[in-house]
N, C-alpha and C positions, 0 to 999 in steps of 0.2 A: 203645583208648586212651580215657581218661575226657576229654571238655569239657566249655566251663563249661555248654554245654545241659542235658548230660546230669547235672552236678552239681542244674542248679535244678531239671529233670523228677521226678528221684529223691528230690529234698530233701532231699541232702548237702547240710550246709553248709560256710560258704567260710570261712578264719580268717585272720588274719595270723599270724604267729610269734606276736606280744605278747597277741596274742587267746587263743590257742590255748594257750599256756604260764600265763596268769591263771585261764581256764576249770580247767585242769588244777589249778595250785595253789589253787583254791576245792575244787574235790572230794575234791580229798585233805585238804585241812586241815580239811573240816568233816567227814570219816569218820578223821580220824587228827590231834587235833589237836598232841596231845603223844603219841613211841613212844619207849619204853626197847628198843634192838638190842643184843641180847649177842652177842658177835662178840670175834675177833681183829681186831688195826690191824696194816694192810696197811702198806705204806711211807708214809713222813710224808714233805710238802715244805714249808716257810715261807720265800716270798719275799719281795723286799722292804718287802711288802707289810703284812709282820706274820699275815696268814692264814694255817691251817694246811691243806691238805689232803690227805688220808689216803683208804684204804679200809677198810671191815669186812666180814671174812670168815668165812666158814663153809660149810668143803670146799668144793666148787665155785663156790661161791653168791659174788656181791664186792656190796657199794654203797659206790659214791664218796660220799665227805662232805667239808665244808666247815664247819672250826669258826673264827669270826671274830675279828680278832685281840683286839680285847677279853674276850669269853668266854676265848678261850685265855691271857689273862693273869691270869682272876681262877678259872683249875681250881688245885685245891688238889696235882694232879700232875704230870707231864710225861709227856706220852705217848707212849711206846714201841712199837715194831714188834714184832708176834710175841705182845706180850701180851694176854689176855682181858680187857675191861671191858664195863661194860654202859656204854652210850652214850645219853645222854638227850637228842632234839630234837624239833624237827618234822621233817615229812615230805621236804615240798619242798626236793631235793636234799641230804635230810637236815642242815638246818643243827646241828649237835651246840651245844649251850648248855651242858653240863656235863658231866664222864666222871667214874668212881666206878671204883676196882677191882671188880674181877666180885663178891668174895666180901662185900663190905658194903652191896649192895642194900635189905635189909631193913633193916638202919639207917638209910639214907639215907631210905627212905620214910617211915618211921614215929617 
């Protein structure tokens, strides 16, 4: 079993949650600031919250997402279970900020 001796000898360091979840979301956002995921959406839930959130899938593969109720009121779709889109957010727990059907990517970007 690891103690804190053996963390400070080794120089592991020590996090909190909020430490440790911030560290993480700096490293990802500055290797991945904005990701388009082409994917299948998994089941959709919107609580009372007005939030939506979903998975995207590809065969085996899921990432939870969370698209916020604002974003999800100004997407030009409604998003459905089972269908392909490419999903545009950042990383950190994939916030999605906007969905496009799969097949008008290149429009969208250009």
């Amino acid at each position: 079993m690891i103690n804190t001796e053996t963390l400070k000898m080794n120089n592991i360091p020590e996090y909190t949650v909020t430490q440790l979840n911030l560290d993480i979301k700096n490293v990802l956002e500055k290797s991945f600031e904005y990701v388009c995921v082409k994917g299948e959406s998994g089941p959709i839930t919107i609580p009372k919250s007005g939030h939506a959130y979903f998975s995207i899938k590809e065969n085996d593969e899921v990432l939870s997402c969370i698209c916020w109720k604002g974003n999800l009121e100004r997407l030009d779709i409604k998003i459905e279970e089972g269908v392909e889109y490419n999903f545009l957010g950042r990383i950190t727990s994939c916030l999605v900020d906007s969905v496009n059907p799969k097949k008008s990517l290149l429009l969208f970007l250009f």
